[in-house]
TIGUFI-216748 format. One record per atom (N, C-alpha, C): residue in three letters; x, y, z. Coordinates in steps of 0.001 Angstrom, whole numbers, padded with zeros to 6 digits, always signed. Last residue first. Layout:
residues N
ALAXYZ
...
This chain:
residues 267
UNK-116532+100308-056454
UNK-115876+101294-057413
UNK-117643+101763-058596
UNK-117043+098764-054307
UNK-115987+100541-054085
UNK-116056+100683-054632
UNK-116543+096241-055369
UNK-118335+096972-054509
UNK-117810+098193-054316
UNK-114178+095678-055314
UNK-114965+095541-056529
UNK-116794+096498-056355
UNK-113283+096175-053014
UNK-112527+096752-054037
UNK-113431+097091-054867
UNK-113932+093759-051917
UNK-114682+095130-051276
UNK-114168+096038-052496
UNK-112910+091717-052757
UNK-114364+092112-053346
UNK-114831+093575-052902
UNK-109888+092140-052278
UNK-110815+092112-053938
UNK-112602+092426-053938
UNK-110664+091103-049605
UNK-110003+092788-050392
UNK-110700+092969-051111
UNK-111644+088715-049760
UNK-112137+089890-049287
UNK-112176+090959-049268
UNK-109508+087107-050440
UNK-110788+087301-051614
UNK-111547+088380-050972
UNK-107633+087875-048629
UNK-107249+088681-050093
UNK-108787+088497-051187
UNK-108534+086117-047095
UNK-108532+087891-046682
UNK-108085+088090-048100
UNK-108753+084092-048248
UNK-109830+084137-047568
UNK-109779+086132-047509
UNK-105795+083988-048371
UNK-106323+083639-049215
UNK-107644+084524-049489
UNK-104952+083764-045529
UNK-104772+085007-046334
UNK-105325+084487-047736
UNK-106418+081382-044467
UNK-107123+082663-044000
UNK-106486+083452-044921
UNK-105500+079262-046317
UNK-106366+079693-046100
UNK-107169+080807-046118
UNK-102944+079864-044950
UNK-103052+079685-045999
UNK-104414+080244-046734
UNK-103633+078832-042555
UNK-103395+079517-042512
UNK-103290+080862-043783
UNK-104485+075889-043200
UNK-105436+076943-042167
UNK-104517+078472-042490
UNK-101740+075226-043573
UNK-102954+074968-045015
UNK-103801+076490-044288
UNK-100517+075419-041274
UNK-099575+075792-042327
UNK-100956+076253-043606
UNK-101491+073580-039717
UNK-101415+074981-039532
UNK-101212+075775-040876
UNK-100993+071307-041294
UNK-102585+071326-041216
UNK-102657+073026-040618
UNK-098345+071007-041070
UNK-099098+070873-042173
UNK-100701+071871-041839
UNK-098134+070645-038021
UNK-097812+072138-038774
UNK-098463+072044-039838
UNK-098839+068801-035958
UNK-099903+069932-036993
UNK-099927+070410-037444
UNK-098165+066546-034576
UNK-097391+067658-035121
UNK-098453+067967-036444
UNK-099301+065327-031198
UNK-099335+065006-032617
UNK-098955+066884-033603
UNK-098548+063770-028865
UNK-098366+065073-029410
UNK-098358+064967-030641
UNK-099240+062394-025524
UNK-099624+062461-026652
UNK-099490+063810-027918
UNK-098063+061432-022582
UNK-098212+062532-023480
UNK-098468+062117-024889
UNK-099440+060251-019691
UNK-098909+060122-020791
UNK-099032+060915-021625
UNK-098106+060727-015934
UNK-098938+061356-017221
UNK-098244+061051-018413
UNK-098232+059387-012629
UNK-097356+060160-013967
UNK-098460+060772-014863
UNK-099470+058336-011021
UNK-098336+058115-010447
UNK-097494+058792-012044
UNK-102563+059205-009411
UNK-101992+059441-010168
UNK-100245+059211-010248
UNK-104399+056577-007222
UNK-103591+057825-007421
UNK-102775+057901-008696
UNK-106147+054956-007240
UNK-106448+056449-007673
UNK-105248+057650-007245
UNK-106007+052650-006720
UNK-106290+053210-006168
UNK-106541+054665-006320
UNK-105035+051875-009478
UNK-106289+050978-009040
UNK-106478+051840-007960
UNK-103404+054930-010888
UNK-103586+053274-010458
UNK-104684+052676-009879
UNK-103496+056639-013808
UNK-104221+056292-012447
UNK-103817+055387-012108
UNK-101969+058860-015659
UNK-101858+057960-015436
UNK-102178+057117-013852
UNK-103522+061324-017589
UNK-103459+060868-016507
UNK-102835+059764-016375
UNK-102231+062869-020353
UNK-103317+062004-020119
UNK-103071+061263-018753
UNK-101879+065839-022351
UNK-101874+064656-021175
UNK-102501+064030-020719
UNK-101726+066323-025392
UNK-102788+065686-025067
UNK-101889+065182-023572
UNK-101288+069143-028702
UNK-100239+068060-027172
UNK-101541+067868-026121
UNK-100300+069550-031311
UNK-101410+069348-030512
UNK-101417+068309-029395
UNK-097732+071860-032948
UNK-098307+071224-031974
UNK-099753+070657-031589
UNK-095721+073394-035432
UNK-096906+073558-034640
UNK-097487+072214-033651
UNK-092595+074592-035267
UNK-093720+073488-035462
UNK-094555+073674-034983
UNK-089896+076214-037330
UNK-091143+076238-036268
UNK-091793+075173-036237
UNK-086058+075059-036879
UNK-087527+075406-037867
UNK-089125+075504-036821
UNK-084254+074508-035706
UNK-084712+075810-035833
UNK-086036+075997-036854
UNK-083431+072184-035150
UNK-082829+072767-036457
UNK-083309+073998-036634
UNK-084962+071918-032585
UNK-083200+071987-032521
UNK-082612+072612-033735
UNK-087926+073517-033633
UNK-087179+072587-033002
UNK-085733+072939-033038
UNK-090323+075531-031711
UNK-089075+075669-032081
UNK-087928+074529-032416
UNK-093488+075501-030862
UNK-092553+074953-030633
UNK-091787+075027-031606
UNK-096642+076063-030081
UNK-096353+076514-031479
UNK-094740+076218-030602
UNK-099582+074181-029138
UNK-098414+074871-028836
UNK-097542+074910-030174
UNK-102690+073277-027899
UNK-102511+073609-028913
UNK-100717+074320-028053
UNK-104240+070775-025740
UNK-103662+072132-025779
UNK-102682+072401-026834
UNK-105852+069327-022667
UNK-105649+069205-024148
UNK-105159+070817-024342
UNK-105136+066510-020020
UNK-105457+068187-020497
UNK-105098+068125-022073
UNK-107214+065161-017305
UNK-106686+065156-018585
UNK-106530+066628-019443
UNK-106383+065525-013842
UNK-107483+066037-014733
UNK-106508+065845-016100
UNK-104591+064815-012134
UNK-105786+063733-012463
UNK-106777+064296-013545
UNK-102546+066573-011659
UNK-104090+065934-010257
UNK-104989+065402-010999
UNK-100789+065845-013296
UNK-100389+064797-012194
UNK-101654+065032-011110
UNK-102243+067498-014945
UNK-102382+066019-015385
UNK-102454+065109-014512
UNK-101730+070228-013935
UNK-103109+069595-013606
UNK-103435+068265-014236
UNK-099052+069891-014310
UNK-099843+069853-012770
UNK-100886+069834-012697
UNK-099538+070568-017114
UNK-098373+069198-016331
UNK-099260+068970-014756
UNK-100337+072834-017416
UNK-101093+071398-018210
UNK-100374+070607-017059
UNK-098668+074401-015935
UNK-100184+074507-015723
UNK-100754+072798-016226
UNK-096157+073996-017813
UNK-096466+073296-016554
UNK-097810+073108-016205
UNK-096340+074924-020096
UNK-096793+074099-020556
UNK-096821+073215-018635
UNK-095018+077854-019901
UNK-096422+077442-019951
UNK-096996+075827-020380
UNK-092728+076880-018851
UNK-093219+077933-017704
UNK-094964+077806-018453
UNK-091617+075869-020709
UNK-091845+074896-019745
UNK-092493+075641-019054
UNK-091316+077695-022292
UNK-091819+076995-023193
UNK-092532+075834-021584
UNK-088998+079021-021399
UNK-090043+079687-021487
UNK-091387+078282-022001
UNK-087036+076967-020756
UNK-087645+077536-019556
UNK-088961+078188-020055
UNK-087020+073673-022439
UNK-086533+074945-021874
UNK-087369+076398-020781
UNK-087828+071385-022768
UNK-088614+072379-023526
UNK-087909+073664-023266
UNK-085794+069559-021009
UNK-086221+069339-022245
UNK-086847+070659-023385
UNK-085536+071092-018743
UNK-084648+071074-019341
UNK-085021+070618-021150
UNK-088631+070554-017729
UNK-088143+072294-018285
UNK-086924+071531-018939
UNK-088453+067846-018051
UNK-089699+068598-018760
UNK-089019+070319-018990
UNK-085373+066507-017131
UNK-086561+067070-017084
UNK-086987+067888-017629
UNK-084299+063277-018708
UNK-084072+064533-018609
UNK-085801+065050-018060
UNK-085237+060053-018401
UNK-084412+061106-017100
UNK-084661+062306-017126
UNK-084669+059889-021405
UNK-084604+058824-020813
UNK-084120+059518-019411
UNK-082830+060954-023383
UNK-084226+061335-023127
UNK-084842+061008-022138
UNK-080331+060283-023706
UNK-080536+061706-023561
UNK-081809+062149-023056
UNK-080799+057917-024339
UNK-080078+058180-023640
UNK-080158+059349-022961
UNK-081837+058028-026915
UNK-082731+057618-026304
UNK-081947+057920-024716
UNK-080822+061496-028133
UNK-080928+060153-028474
UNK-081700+059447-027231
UNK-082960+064073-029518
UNK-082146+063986-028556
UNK-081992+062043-029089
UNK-084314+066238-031279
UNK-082898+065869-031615
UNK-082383+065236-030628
UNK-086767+066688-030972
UNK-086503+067189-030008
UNK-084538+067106-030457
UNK-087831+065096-032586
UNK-088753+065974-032352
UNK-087470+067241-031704
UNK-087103+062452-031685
UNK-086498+063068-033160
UNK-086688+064144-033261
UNK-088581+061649-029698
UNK-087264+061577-029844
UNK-086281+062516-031144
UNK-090880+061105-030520
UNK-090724+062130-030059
UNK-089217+062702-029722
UNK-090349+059518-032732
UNK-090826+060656-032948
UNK-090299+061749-032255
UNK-089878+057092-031005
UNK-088696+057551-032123
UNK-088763+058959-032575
UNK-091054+057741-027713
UNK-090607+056962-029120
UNK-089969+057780-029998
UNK-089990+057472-024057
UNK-090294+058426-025591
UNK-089824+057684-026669
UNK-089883+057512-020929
UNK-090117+056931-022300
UNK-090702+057740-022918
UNK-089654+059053-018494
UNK-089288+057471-018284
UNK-089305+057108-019817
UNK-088876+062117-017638
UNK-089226+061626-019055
UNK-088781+060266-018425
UNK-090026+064058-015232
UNK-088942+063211-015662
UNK-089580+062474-016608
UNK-091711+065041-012685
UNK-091515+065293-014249
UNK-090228+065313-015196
UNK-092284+063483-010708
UNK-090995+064194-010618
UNK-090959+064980-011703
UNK-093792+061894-011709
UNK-094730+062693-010821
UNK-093671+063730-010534
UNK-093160+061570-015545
UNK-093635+060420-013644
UNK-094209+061827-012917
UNK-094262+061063-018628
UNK-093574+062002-017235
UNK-094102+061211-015891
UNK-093929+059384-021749
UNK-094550+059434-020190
UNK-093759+060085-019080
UNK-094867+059467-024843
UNK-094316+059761-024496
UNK-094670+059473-022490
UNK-094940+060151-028575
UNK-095845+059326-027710
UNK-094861+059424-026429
UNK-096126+062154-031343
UNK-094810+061711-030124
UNK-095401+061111-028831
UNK-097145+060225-034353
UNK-097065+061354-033150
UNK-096177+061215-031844
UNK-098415+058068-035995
UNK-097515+059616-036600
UNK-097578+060339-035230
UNK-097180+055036-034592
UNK-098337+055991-034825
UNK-097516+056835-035209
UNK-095033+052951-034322
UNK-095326+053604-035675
UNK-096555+054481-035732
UNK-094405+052618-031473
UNK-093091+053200-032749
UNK-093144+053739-034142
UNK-096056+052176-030345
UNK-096408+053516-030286
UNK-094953+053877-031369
UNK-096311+049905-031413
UNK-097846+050309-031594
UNK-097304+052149-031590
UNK-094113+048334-030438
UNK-094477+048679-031658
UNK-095506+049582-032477
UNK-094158+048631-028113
UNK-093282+049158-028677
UNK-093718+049427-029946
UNK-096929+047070-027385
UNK-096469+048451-027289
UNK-095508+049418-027884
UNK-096174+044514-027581
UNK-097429+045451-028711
UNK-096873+047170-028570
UNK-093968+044159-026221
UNK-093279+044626-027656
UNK-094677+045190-028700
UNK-095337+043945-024384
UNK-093924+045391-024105
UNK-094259+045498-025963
UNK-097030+042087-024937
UNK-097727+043293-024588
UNK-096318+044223-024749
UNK-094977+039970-024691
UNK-095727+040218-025828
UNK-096463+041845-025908
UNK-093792+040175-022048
UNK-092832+040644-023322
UNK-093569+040974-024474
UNK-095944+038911-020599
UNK-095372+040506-020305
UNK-094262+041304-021592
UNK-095986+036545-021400
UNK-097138+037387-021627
UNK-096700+039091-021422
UNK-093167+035612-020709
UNK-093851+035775-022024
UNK-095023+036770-022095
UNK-092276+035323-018127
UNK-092521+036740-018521
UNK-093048+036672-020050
UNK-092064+033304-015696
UNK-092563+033361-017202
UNK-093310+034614-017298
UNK-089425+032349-013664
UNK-090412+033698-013904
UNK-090856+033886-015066
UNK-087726+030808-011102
UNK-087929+031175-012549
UNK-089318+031664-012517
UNK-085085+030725-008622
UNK-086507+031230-009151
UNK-086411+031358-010350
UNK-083155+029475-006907
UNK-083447+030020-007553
UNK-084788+030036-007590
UNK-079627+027655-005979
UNK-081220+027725-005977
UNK-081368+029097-006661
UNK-077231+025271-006059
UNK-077492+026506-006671
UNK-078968+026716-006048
UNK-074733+024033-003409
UNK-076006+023912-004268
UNK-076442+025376-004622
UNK-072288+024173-002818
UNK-072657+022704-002802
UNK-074060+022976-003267
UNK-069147+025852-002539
UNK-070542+025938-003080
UNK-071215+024471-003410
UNK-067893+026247+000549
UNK-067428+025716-000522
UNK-068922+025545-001539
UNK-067180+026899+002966
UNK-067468+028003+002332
UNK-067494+027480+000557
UNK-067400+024744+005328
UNK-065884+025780+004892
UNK-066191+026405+003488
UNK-070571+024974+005667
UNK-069630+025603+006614
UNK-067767+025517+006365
UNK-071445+025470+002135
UNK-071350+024554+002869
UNK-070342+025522+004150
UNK-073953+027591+000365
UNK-072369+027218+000512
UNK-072140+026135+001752
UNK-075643+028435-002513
UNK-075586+027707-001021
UNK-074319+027424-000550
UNK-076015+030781-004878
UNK-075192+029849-004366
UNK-075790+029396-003113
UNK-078357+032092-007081
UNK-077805+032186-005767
UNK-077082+031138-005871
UNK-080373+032891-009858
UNK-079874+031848-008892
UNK-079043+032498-007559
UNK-083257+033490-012089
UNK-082135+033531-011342
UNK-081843+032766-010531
UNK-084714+033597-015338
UNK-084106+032660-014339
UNK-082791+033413-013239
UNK-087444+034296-016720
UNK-086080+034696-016241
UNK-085943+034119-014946
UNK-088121+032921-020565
UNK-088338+033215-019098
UNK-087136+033762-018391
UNK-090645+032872-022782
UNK-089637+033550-022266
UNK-089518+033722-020961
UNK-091757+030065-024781
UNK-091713+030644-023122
UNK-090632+031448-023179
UNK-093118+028136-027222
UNK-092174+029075-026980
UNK-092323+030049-025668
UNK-094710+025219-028176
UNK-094575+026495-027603
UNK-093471+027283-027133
UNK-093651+022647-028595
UNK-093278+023597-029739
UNK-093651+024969-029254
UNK-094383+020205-026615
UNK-095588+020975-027305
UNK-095182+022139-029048
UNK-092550+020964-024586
UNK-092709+019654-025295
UNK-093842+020032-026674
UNK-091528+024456-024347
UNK-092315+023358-024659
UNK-092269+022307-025281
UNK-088334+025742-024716
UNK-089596+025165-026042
UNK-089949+024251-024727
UNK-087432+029400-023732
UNK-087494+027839-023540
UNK-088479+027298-024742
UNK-085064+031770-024054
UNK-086065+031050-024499
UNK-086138+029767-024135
UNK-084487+033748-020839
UNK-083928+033095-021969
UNK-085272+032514-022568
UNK-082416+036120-018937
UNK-083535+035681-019670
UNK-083534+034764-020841
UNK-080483+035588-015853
UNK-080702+035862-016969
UNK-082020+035347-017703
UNK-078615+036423-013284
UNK-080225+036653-014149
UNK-079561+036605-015534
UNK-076513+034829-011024
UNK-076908+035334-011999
UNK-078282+035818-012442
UNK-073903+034213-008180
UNK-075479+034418-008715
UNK-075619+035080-010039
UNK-070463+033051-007946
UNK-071447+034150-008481
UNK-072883+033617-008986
UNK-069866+030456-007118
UNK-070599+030885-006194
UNK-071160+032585-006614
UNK-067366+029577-008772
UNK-067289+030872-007732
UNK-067974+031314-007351
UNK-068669+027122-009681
UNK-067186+027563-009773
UNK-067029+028086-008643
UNK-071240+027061-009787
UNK-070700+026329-009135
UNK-069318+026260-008713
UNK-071514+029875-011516
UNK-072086+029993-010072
UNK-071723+028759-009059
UNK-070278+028567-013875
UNK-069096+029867-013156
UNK-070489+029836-011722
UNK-072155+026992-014644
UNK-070753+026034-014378
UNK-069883+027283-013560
UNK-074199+028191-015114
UNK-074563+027548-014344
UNK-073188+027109-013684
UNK-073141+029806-017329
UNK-073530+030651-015887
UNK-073599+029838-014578
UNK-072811+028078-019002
UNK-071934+028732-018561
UNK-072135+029079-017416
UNK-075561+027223-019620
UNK-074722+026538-019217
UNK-073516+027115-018466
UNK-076685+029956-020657
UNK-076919+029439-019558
UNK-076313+028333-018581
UNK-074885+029788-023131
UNK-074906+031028-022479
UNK-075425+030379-020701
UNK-076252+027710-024157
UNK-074864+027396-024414
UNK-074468+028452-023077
UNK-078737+028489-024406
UNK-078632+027399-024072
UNK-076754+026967-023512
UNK-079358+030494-026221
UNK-079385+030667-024966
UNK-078748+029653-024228
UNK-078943+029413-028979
UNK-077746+030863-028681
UNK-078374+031057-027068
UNK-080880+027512-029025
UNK-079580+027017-028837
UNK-078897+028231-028669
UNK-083755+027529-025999
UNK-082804+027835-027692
UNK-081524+027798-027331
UNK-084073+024437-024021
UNK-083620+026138-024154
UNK-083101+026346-025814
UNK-084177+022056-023988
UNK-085252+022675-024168
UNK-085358+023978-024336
UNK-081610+020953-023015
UNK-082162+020783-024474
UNK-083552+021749-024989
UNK-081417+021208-020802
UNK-080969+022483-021364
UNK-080838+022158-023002
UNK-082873+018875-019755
UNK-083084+020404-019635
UNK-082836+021609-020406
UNK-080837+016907-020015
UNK-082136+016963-021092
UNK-082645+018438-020806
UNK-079138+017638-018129
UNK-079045+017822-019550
UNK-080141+017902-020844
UNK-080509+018032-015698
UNK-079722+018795-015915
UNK-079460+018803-017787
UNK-084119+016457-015245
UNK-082768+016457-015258
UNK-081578+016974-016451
UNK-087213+016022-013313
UNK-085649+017176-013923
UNK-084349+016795-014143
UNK-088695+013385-014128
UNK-087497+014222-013144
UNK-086762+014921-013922
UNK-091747+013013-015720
UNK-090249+013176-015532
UNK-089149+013884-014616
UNK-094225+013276-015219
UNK-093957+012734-016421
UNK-091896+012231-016532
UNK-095407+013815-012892
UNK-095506+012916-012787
UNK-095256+012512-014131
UNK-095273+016971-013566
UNK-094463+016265-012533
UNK-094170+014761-012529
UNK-095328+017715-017181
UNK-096134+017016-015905
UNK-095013+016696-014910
UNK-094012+020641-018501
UNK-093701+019316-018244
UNK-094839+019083-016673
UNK-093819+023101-019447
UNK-094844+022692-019816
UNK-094338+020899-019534
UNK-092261+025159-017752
UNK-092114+024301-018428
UNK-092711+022961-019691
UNK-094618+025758-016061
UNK-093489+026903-017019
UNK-093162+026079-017991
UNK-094883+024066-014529
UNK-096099+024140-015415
UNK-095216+025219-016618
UNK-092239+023316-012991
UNK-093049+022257-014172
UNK-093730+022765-015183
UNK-092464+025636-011805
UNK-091623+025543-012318
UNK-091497+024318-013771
UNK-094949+025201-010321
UNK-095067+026030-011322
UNK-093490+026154-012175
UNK-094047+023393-008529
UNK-094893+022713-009314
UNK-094794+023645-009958
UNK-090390+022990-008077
UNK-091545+023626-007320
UNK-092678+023499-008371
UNK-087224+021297-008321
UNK-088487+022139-008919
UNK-090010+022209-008170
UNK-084623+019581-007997
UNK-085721+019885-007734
UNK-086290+021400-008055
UNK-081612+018235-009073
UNK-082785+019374-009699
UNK-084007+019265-008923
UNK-078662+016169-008308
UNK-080584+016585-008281
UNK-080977+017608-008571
UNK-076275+015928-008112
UNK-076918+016222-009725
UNK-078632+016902-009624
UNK-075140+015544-006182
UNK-076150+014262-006404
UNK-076756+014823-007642
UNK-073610+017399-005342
UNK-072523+016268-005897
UNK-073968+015225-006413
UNK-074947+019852-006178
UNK-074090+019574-007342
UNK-073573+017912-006934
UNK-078633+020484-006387
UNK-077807+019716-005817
UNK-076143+019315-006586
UNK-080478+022952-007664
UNK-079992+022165-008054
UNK-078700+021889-006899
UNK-083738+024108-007010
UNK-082634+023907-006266
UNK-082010+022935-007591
UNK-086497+026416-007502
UNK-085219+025414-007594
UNK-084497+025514-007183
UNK-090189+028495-008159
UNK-088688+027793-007349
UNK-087943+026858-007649
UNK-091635+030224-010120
UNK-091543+028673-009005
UNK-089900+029036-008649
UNK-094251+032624-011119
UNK-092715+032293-010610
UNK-092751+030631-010077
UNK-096998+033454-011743
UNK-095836+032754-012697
UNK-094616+032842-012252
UNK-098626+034805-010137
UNK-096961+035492-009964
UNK-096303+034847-011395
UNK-100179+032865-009553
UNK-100551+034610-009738
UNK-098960+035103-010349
UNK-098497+030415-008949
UNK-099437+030688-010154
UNK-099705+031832-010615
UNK-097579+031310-006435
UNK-096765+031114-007905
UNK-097690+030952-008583
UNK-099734+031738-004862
UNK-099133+032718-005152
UNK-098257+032576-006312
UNK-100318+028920-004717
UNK-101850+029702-005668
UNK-100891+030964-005648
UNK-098371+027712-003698
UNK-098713+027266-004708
UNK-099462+028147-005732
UNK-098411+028678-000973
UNK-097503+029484-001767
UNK-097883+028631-003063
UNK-101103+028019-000628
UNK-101436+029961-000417
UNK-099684+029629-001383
UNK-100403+024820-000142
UNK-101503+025614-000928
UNK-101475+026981-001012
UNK-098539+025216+002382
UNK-098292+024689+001054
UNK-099408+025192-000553
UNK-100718+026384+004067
UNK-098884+026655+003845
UNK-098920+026268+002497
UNK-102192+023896+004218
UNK-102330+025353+003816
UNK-101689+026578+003189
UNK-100528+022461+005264
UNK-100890+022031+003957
UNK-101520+023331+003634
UNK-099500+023081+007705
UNK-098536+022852+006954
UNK-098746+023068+005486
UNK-101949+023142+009314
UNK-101684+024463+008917
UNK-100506+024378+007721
UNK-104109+020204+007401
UNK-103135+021114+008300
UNK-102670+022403+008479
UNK-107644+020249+006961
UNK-106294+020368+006403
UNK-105369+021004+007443
């Protein structure tokens, strides 16, 4: 095999890994060319049909479809590039989320004569975001992730609520600003020994915004990459006051049946 065809094969087997392909659309000859994973996205055989511009944007949902057109007609206009994400259908009825960007080509007096691009089937990646979203939107506990800066990248509704802040608010702020100084001065130890990789577990009695007490059972949990380095820590915090509250209960209970009896053996 040539070095050409090799070439050709390594970027073929990289769009596959990647789920990306490539395009060009030609404006005065209309042409659409497409790169083979741009087909397979599509769920169209090469050897079933030439791309072409209208039947295309039959295959997009209709509140995307209308939206993408646009973009396509203002990047031939004025040569603005775009992203955007959209739904596609499969010949089939399958459903693809994908993201499409473009660029302009311009001709030497500067005039836009072809779009190109990349498309990118992120379905599998949206399904997992949204297990996630969902998974950690309804456990009972504050689910949560610090990077290595100890900066909050994500927090669910809980933990969010926990704290009175909105997602805006949460989203950046740091670990002391969040817990405040005394509260951050002991809960670092845990923090720095998460970001070296050791998982930490740890009971904390916390103050919220309305002022009421809470009790705590807060879990970091390493976050490793394939190479081993630690690039954050996920937090896990499940709110225990109930269960403090009973235990506690409990013990003066426990101490008052103890009075009584010594009382009773005293006399």
């Amino acid at each position: 095999m040539t070095r050409e065809g090799n070439h050709t094969r390594l970027l073929a087997l990289a769009e596959r890994m990647a789920a990306v392909g490539y395009w060009q659309f030609d404006i005065a000859s209309r042409k659409i060319t497409w790169s083979d994973e741009v087909f397979r996205i599509h769920g169209i055989s090469r050897r079933q049909v030439e791309p072409d511009y209208a039947q295309l944007l039959e295959l997009y949902h209709p509140q995307d479809r209308e939206i993408l057109a646009n973009l396509v007609d203002r990047a031939f206009t004025t040569g603005l590039g775009y992203e955007f994400e959209a739904r596609v259908f499969r010949p089939d009825g399958d459903m693809r989320h994908v993201i499409a960007m473009a660029e302009s080509l311009r001709d030497e007096d500067g005039k836009v004569e072809a779009l190109y691009g990349v498309f990118q089937d992120v379905t599998e990646r949206n399904h997992a975001e949204r297990f996630i979203r969902t998974l950690t939107g309804n456990l009972p506990a504050m689910v949560g992730y610090w990077d290595q800066t100890l900066r909050c990248s994500y927090a669910n509704e809980n933990y969010r609520e926990w704290f009175g802040r909105t997602p805006q608010q949460m989203i950046g702020v740091t670990m002391q600003e969040l817990l405040g100084d005394d509260v951050f001065r002991r809960n670092e130890p845990h923090a720095r020994a998460a970001l070296a990789g050791t998982p930490q577990r740890f009971e904390r009695t916390l103050t919220k915004p309305n002022g009421e007490i809470g009790h705590t059972l807060a879990q970091y949990i390493p976050d490793v990459d394939q190479h081993g380095q630690v690039l954050g820590f996920f937090v896990l915090v499940t709110d225990v006051t109930d269960l403090k509250e009973t235990q506690m209960q409990l013990q003066e209970s426990n101490a008052a049946l103890r009075n009584a009896l010594d009382r009773v053996r005293a006399r």
